[in-house]
VOMIDO-117855 format. One record per residue (C-alpha): residue number from 1; residue in one letter; x, y, z. Coordinates in steps of 0.5 Angstrom, whole numbers, plus 2048, in hexadecimal, padded with zeros to 3 digits. Example, Ala and Ser with C-alpha at 12.3 -4.5 7.8 and 13.67 -1.06 7.14 Angstrom:
# VOMIDO-117855
NODE,nr,rest,c1,c2,c3
NODE,1,A,819,7F7,810 .
NODE,2,S,81B,7FE,80E .
# end
This chain:
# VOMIDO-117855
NODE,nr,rest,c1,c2,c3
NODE,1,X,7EC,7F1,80E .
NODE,2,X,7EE,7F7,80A .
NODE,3,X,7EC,7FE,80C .
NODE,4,X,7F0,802,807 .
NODE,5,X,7F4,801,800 .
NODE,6,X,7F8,806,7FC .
NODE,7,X,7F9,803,7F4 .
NODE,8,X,7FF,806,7F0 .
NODE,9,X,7FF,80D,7F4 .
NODE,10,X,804,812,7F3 .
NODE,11,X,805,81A,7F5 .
NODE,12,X,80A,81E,7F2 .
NODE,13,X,80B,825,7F5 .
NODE,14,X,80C,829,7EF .
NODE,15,X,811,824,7EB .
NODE,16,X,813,820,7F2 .
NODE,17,X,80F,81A,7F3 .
NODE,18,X,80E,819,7F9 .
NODE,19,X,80A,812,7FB .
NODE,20,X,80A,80D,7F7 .
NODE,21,X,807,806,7F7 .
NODE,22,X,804,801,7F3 .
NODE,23,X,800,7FD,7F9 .
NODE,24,X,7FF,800,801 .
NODE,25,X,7FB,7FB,804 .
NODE,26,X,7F8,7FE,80C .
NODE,27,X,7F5,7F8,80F .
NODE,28,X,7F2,7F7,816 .
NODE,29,X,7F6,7F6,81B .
NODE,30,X,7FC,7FA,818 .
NODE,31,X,800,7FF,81C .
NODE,32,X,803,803,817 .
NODE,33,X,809,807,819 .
NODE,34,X,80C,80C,813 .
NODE,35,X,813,80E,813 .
NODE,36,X,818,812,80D .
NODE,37,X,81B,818,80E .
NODE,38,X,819,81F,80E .
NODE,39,X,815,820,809 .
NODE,40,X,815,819,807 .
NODE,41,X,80D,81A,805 .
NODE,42,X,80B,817,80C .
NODE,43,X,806,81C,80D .
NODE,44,X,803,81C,806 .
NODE,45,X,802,815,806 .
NODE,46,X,7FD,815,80C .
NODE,47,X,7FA,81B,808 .
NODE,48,X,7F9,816,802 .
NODE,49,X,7F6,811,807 .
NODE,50,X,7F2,815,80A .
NODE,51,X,7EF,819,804 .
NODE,52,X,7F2,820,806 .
NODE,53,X,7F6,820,801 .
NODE,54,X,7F5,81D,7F9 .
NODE,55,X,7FA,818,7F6 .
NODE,56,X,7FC,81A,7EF .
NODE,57,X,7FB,813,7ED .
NODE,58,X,7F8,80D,7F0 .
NODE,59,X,7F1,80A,7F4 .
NODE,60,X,7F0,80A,7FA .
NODE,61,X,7EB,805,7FE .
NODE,62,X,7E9,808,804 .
NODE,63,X,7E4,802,808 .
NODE,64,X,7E4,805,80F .
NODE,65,X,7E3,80C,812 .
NODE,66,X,7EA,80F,814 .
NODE,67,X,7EB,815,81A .
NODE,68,X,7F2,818,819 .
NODE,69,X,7F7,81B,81E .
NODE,70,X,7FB,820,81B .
NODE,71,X,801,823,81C .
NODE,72,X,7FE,82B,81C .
NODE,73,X,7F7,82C,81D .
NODE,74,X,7F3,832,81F .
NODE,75,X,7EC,82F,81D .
NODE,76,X,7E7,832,823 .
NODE,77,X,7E4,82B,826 .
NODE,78,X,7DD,82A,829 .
NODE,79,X,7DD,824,82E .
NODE,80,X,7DD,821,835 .
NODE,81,X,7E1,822,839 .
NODE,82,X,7E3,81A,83C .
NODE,83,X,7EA,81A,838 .
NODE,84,X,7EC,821,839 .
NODE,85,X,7EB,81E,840 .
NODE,86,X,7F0,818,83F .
NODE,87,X,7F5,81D,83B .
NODE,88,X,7F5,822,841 .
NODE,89,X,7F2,827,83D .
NODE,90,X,7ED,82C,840 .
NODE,91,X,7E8,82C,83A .
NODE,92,X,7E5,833,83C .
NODE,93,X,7EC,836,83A .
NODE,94,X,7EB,83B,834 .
NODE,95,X,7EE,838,82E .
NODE,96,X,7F2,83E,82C .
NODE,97,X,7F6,83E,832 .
NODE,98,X,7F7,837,833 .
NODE,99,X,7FF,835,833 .
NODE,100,X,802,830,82E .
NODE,101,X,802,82B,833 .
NODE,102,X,7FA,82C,834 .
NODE,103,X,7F9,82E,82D .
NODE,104,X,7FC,827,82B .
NODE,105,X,7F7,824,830 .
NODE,106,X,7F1,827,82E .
NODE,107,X,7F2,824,827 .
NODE,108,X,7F4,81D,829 .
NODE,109,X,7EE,81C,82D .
NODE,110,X,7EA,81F,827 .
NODE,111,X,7EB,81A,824 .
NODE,112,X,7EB,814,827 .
NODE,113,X,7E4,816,82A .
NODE,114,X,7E3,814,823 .
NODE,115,X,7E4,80C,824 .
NODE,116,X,7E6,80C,81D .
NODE,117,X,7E8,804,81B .
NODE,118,X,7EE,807,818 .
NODE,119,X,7F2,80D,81C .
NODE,120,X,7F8,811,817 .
NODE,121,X,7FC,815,81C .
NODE,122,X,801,81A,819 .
NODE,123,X,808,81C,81F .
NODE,124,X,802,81B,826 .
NODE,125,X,806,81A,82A .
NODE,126,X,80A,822,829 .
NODE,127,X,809,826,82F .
NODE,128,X,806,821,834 .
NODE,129,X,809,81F,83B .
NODE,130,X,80B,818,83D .
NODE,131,X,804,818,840 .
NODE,132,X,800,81A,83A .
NODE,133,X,805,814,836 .
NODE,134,X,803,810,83A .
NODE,135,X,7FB,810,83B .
NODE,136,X,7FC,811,832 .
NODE,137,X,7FF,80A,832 .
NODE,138,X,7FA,808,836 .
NODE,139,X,7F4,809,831 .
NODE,140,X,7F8,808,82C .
NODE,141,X,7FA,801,82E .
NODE,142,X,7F3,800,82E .
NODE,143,X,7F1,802,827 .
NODE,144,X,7F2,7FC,821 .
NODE,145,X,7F4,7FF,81C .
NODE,146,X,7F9,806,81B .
NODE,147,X,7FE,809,816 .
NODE,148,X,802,80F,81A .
NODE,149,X,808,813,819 .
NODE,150,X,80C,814,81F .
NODE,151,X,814,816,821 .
NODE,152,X,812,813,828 .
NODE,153,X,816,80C,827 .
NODE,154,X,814,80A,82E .
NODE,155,X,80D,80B,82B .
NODE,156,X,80E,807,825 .
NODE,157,X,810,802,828 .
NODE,158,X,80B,801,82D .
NODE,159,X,805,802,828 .
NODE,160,X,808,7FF,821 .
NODE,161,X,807,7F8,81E .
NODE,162,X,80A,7FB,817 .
NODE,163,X,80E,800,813 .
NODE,164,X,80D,804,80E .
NODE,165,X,814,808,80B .
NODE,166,X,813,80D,806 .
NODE,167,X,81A,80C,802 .
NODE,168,X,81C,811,7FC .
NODE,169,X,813,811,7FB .
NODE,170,X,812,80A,7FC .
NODE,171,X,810,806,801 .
NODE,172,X,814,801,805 .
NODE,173,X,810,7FC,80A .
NODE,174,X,813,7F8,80F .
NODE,175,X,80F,7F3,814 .
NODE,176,X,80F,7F5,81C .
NODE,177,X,810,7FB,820 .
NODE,178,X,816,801,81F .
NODE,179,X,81B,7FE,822 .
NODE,180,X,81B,7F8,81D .
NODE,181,X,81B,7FC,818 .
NODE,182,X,820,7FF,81A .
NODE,183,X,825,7F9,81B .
NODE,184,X,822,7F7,814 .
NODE,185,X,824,7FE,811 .
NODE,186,X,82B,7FE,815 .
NODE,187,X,82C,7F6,811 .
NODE,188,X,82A,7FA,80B .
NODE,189,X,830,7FF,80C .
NODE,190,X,834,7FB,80F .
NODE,191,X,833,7F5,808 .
NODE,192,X,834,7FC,803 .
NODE,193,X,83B,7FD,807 .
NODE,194,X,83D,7F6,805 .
NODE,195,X,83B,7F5,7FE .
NODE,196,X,83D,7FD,7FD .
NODE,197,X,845,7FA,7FF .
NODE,198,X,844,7F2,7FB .
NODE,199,X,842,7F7,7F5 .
NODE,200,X,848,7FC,7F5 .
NODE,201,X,84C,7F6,7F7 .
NODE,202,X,84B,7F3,7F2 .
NODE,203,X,84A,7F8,7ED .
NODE,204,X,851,7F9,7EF .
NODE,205,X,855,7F1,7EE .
NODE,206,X,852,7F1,7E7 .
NODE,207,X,853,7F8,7E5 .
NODE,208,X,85B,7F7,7E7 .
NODE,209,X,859,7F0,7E4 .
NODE,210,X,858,7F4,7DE .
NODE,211,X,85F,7F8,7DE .
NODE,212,X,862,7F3,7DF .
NODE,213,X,860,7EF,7D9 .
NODE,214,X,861,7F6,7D4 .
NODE,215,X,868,7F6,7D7 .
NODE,216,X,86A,7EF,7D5 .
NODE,217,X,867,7F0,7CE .
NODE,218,X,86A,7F7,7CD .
NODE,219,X,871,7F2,7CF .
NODE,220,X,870,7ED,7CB .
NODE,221,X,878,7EE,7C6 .
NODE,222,X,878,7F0,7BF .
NODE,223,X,87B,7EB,7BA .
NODE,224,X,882,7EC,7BA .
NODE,225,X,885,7EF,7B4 .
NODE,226,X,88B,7E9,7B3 .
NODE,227,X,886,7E4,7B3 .
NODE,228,X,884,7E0,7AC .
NODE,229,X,87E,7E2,7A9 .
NODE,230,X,87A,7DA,7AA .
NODE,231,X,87C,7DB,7B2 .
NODE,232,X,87A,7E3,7B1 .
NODE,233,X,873,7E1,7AE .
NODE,234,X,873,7DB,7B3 .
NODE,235,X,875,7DF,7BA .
NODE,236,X,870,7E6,7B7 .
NODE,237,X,86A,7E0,7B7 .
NODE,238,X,86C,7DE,7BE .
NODE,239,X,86C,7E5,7C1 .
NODE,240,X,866,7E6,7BE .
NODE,241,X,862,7E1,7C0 .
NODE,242,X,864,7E2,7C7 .
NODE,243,X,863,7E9,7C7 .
NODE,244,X,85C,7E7,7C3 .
NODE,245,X,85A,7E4,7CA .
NODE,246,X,85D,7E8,7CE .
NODE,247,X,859,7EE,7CB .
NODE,248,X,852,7E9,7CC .
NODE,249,X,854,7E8,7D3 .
NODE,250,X,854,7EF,7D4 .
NODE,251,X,84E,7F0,7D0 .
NODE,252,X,84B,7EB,7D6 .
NODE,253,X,84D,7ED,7DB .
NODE,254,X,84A,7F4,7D9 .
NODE,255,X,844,7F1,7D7 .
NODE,256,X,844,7EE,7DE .
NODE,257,X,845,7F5,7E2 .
NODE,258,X,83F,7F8,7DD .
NODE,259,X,83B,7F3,7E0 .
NODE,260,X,83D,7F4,7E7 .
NODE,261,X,836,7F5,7EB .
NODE,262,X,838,7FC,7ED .
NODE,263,X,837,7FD,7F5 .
NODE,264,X,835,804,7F7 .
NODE,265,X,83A,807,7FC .
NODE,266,X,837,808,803 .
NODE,267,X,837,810,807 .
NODE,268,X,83C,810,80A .
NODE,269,X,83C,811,812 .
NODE,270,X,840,819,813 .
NODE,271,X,844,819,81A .
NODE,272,X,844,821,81C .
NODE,273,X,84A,823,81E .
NODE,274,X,848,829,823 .
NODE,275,X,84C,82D,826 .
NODE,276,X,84A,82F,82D .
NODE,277,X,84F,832,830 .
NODE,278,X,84E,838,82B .
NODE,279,X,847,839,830 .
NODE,280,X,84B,83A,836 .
NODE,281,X,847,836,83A .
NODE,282,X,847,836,841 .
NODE,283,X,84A,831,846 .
NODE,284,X,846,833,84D .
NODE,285,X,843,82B,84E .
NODE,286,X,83C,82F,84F .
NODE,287,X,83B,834,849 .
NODE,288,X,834,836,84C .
NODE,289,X,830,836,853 .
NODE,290,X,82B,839,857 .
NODE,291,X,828,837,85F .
NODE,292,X,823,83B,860 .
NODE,293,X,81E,83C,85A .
NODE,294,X,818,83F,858 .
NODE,295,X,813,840,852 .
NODE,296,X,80B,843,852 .
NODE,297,X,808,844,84B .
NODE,298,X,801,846,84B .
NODE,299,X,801,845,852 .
NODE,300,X,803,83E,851 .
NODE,301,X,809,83C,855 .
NODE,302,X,80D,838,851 .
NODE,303,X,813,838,855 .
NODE,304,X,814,838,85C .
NODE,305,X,81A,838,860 .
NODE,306,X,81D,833,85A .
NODE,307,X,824,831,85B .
NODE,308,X,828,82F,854 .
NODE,309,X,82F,82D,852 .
NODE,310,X,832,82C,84B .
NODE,311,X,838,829,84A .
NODE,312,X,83E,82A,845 .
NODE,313,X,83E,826,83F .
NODE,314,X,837,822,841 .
NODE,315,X,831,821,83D .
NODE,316,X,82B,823,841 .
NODE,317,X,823,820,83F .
NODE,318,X,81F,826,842 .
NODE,319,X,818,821,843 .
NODE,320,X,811,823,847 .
NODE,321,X,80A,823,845 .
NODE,322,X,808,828,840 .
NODE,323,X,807,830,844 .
NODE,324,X,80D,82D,849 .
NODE,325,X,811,833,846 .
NODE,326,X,816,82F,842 .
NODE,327,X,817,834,83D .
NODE,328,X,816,83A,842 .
NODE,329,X,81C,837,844 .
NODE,330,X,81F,837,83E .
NODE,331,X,81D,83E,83D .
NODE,332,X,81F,841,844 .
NODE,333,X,826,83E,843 .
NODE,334,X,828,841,83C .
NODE,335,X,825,847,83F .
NODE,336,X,82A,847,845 .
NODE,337,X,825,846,84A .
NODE,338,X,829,84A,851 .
NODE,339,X,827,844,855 .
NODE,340,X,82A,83F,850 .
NODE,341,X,832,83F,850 .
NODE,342,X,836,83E,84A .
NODE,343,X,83E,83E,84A .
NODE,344,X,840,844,846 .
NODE,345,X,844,83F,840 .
NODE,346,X,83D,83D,83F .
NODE,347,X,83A,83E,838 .
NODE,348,X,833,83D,837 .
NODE,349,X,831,83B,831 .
NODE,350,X,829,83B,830 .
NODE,351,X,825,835,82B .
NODE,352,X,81D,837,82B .
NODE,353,X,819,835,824 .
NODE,354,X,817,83D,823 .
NODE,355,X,81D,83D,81D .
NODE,356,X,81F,844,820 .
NODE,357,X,826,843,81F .
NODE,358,X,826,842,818 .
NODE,359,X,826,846,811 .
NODE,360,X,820,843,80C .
NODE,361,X,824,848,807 .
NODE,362,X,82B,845,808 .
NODE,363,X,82D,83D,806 .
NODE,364,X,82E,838,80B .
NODE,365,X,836,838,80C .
NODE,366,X,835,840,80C .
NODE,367,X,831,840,812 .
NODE,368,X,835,83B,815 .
NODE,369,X,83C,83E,814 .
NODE,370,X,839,845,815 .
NODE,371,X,83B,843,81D .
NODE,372,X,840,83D,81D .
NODE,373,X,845,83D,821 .
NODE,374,X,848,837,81C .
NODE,375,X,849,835,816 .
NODE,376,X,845,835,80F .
NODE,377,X,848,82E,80E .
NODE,378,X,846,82C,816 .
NODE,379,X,83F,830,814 .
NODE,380,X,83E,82C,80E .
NODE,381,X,83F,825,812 .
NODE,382,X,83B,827,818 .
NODE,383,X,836,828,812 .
NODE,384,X,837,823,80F .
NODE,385,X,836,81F,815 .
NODE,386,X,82F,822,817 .
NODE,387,X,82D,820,80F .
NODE,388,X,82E,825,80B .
NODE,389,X,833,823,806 .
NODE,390,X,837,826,800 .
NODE,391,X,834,82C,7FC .
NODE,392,X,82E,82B,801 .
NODE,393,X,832,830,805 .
NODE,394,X,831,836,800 .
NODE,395,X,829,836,800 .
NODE,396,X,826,83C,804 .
NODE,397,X,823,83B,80A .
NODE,398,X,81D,83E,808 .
NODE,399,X,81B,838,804 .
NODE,400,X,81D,833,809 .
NODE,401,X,817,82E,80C .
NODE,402,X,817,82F,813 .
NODE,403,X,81A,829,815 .
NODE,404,X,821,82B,811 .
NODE,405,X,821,832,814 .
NODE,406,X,821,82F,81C .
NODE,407,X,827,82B,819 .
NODE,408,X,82A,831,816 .
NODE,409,X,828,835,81D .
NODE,410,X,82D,82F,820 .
NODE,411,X,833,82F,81C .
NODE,412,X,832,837,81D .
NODE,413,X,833,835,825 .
NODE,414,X,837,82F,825 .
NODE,415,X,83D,834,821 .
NODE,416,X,83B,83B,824 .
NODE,417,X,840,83D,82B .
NODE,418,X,83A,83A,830 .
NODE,419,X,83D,834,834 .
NODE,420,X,836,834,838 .
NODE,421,X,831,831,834 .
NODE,422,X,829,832,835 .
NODE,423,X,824,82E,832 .
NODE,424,X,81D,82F,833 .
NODE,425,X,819,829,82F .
NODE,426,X,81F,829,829 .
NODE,427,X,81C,821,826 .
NODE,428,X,816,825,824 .
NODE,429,X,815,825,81D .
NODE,430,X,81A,820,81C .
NODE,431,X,81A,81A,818 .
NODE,432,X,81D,814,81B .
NODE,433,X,824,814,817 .
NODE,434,X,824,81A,819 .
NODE,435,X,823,81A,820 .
NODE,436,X,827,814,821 .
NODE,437,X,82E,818,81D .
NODE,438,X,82C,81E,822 .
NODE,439,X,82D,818,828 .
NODE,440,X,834,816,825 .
NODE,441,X,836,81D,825 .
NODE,442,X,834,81F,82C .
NODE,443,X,837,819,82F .
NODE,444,X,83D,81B,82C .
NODE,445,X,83C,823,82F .
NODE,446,X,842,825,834 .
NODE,447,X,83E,82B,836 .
NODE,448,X,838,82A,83B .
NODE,449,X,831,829,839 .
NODE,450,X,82B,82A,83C .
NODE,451,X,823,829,838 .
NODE,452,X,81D,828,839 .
NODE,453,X,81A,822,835 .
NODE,454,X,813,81E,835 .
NODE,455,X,817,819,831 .
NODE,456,X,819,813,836 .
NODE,457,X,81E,80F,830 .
NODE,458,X,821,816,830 .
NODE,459,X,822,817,837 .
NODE,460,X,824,810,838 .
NODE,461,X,829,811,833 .
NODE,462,X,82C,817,835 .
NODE,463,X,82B,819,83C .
NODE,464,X,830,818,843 .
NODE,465,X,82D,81C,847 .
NODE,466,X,824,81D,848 .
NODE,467,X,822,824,84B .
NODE,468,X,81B,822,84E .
NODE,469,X,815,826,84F .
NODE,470,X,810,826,853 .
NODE,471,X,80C,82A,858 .
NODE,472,X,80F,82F,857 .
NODE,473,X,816,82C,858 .
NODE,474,X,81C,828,855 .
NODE,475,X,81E,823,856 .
NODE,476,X,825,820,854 .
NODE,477,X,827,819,851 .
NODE,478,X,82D,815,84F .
NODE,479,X,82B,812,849 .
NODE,480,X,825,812,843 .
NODE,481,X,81E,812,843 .
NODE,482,X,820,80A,842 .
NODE,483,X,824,808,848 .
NODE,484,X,81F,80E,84D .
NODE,485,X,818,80A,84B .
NODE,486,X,81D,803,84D .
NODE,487,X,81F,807,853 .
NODE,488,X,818,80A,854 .
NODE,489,X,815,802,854 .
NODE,490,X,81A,800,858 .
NODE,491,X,81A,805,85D .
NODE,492,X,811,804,85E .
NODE,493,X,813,7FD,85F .
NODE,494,X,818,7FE,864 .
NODE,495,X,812,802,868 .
NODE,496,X,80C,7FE,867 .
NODE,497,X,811,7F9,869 .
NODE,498,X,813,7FD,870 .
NODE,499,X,80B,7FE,871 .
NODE,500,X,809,7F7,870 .
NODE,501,X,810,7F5,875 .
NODE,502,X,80C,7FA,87A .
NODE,503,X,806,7F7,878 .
NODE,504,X,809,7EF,87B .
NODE,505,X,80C,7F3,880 .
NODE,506,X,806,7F6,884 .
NODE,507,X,803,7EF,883 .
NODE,508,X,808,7EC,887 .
NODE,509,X,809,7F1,88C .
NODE,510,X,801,7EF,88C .
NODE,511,X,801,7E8,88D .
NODE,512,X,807,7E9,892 .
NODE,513,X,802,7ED,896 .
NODE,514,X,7FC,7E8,895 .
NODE,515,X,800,7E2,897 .
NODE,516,X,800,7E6,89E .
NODE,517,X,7F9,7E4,8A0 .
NODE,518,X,7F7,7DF,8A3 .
NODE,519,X,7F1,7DC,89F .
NODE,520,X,7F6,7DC,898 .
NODE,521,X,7F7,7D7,893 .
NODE,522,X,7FF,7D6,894 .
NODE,523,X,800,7D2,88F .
NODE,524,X,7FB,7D4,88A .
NODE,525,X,7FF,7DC,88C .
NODE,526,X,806,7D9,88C .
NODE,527,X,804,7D5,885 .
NODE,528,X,803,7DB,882 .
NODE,529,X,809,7DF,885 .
NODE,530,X,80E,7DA,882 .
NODE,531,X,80A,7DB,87B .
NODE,532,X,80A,7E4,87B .
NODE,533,X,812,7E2,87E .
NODE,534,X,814,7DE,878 .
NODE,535,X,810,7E4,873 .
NODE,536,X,815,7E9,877 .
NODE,537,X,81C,7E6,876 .
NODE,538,X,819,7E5,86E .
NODE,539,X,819,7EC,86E .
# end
C-alpha cells in the first residue's frame, strides 16, 4: 500500500540542485535507510517528505500521518512519562539542563509517542549509549513503515530492507540492508575499474594502430626519376590507391576511437605516508596507567579506586553506559590527571566536536599546516584521504558544513607531533564513506589511540583493546565489543552451567542420603541415580 510519493521533485540551493528524482515511491513495509555524503541532501530529503521544508518543483502525496525524530531538536515536549521510562531518562529533568544524550532521548520518545504510520528519523542514534540503542532498535523493529539517516551501520542493517543513496543530487536504490548495498556499490567500483582500463587499453591499440598506418603511408616511395613516363604514370597510380586506403583505414580507425564508450576514471585510493618517527614516540609497552582512582562530580562518584593500562601502539574503545564517566576520563587524561601516569615521551593530541583548534578565517591546508610536523604533500594525502580533495583544500573553513570541519580536525591531528590520540565521539556527523575512510586511516596509525565511540562497526572495526566501565570501575578486555559480548555469553553459560552442575550434584548426595533409610524404593532411587549421573558426565 502506498503511504507517500514525491513526482518530479527537485531542491536547488542556490544554482546546486540538491535532490532530484523523477518517481519516490514509500510503501508499507519499507524500511528505507538514506546514505551520501555530507551534505549530500540527506537531511533536506527527510525535510521535503516531511513537509518541513518545500521543493522547488514538484508533488507530494502524503496519505498517512508522519512523526519525525530529528537530528537537532529543542522542541519543549508534553507527555507521559512511559517512554522516557524504557529510555532511562527521569522525565522530570528540566529540558535546559539536560545532556545530549537526554536531549536526543526526550525527542525520541516525543515522537514515537505519536504512533505515527510512517517514522522519519534524522542521525537517532547520535548520543545514545548501548542501551538506549538497544531498546531504539526495539521499537523501531516493530514500527511497519521508516525512512531514516543514520551513521550507525550496525543500525542500518538491523532496521533496513532498502536504500536509498543520494549520488551527485540523484537517488540511487538498491534492495536489502546496508551491507548489500555496499557489496553492490564495492561491484560498481570494482566493474568501473575494469571498464576504465579495457577502455584506456583499447584506446591505446588503435591509437598506435593509428601511427602505425600514418607512418606506412608517409613511406610509401616516390616515383623514381629514371623511370619512363608510362611506368612513372603507372607506379604514382599504385602509390596512391595504397596510400588512398591507407589513409581510409586511419580515417576508420579514428572513427572507431571517437566512437569509444568513454569510461569515467574511478577515485583513486591514496596511501599516506606518515612519518612518525618525527612525533618521538615513546617506546615504554605501557604509555599510561593508574592503580588507585578516584573521581566525584556533584557528589556523584565516578570513579572509585579504578585501575587502568593503556598499552603503546593500541587502540583502545572506552565503553559504558551513558554518565559512567567515558568522556570524563578522556578529559581528566589530557588534563594530566596527578593519579593517571603517563610516560614523559607521550604527546596527547585531544579530538572533541567543539572546533576549538580550528581558525574559521583561514583555509583548510592553512589551518592544518599551521602545526604539521609533516609535509604539505604528505598533508594533501592525508586530506585526501579523508575526502577532501584538490582545490577543496583552499576553502575557508568558516564555510565548511560541519562534517568537513570534523575531518579537517583529524587531519590537523593525524599530521601534528601528537603520538596519543583521543577520540571522544569522533564517527559523529560523519557520513558513511567518510567514517569508513576515517577506520582505513586509524587502522594504519602507528601511534596509540584511545576513543569513545557509541558506534558498534566503528569499534569492531578498530579496537584491540576495551576499556570497561561500570560501577564505578574499569574493567580491561582483550579484544572488540564483538568478541567481549562472545566472551560474555560464554562465560554466562559456563556459570549457569556450574550452577545446574551444583543443582545434579546435591540431588545425588540426596538420593545417596535417602537410599540409607530403610522403608526407601532402592530401585525406583537407583534408577534415577544413574539417570542425573549420565546428566553430570554430559556436562
Amino acid at each position: 500500500m502506498l503511504i507517500l510519493e514525491a513526482v518530479n521533485l527537485k531542491k536547488y540551493y542556490g544554482d546546486r540542485l540538491i535532490i532530484s528524482t523523477n518517481d519516490l515511491k514509500i510503501r508499507r513495509g519499507d524500511k528505507i535507510g538514506i546514505v551520501g555524503e555530507n551534505g549530500a541532501g540527506k537531511t533536506t530529503l527527510l525535510n521535503i517528505l516531511s513537509g518541513e521544508t518545500d521543493a522547488d518543483t514538484g508533488v507530494i502525496k502524503r496519505y498517512c500521518s508522519a512523526a519525525y525524530i530529528k537530528q537537532f531538536s529543542d522542541e519543549n515536549v508534553n507527555m507521559q512519562g512511559k517512554l522516557f521510562k524504557e529510555f532511562g531518562v527521569n522525565y522530570k529533568f528540566d529540558c535546559q539542563k539536560a545532556s545530549g544524550g537526554e536531549r536526543a532521548k526526550l525527542s525520541i520518545a516525543a515522537e514515537l509517542s505519536k504512533n505515527s504510520s510512517l517514522l522519519l528519523a534524522d542521525e537517532p542514534t547520535s548520543n545514545l549509549d548501548y542501551k538506549s540503542i538497544k531498546v531504539l532498535k526495539e521499537k523501531l523493529s516493530k514500527i511497519e513503515t521508516i525512512v531514516l539517516i543514520s551513521h550507525d551501520r550496525d543500525f542500518m542493517d538491523t532496521l533496513c530492507n532498502k536504500i536509498i543513496e543520494i549520488r551527485n543530487g540523484k537517488l540511487f536504490f538498491y534492495e536489502g540492508n546496508y551491507s548489500f548495498y555496499k557489496k553492490q556499490k564495492d561491484l560498481r567500483i570494482k566493474r568501473q575499474k575494469m571498464e576504465y582500463e579495457e577502455y584506456i587499453e583499447e584506446k591505446i591499440r588503435l591509437e598506435k594502430a593509428t601511427r602505425d598506418v600514418q607512418s606506412k603511408s608517409k613511406s610509401m616511395k616516390k616515383t623514381p626519376k629514371r623511370m619512363g613516363n608510362s611506368e612513372a604514370r603507372l607506379h604514382k597510380r599504385a602509390v596512391n590507391e595504397k596510400k588512398k586506403k591507407l589513409d581510409a583505414a586511419v580515417k576508420g580507425i579514428k572513427s572507431r576511437i571517437e566512437k569509444l564508450q568513454v569510461k569515467e576514471k574511478p577515485d583513486k585510493i591514496l596511501k599516506v605516508k606518515i612519518d612518525f618517527s618525527l612525533t618521538n614516540p615513546p617506546q615504554n609497552k605501557i604509555i599510561m596507567s593508574s592503580s588507585n582512582f578516584y573521581f566525584k562530580y556533584n557528589r556523584n562518584e565516578i570513579f572509585h579506586n579504578a585501575k587502568f593500562k593503556v598499552y603503546n601502539g593500541m587502540k583502545t574503545a572506552v565503553v559504558g553506559d551513558n554518565g559512567s564517566g567515558k568522556t570524563t576520563l578522556l578529559n581528566l587524561i589530557n588534563m594530566q590527571d596527578k593519579q593517571i601516569y603517563t610516560v614523559p615521551k607521550a604527546v596527547i593530541g585531544y579530538f572533541h566536536q567543539n572546533f576549538e583548534d580550528l581558525d574559521f578565517d583561514k583555509t583548510v591546508l592553512q589551518n592544518v599546516m599551521v602545526s604539521s610536523i609533516q609535509g604539505e604533500s604528505c598533508v594533501r594525502t592525508i586530506l585526501a584521504r579523508l575526502l577532501i580533495f584538490g582545490d577543496a583544500v583552499h576553502k575557508k573553513v568558516g564555510i565548511l558544513s560541519g562534517g568537513e570541519k570534523i575531518k579537517v580536525s583529524f587531519a590537523k591531528l593525524f599530521a601534528s607531533k601528537a603520538n596519543v590520540l583521543l577520540l571522544d565521539e569522533p564517527t559523529n556527523y560523519l557520513d558513511m564513506q567518510s567514517i569508513e575512510a576515517l577506520e582505513d586511516f586509524l587502522r594504519s596509525y602507528e601511534g596509540t589511540v584511545l576513543f569513545v565511540s557509541h558506534d558498534r562497526a566503528f569499534i569492531n572495526s578498530i579496537a584491540d583493546r576495551l576499556l570497561i566501565l561500570e560501577n564505578e570501575k574499569i574493567t580491561e578486555f582483550e579484544g572488540n565489543l564483538k568478541e567481549f559480548e562472545k566472551n560474555k555469553k560464554v562465560s554466562k553459560n559456563q556459570e549457569n552451567m556450574y550452577i545446574e552442575k551444583s543443582i545434579l550434584q546435591m540431588k545425588l548426595t540426596e538420593i545417596v542420603s535417602r537410599m540409607s533409610l530403610k522403608d526407601c524404593d532402592r530401585e525406583a532411587l537407583d534408577k534415577e541415580y544413574q539417570c542425573i549421573a549420565k546428566q553430570l558426565n554430559k556436562m
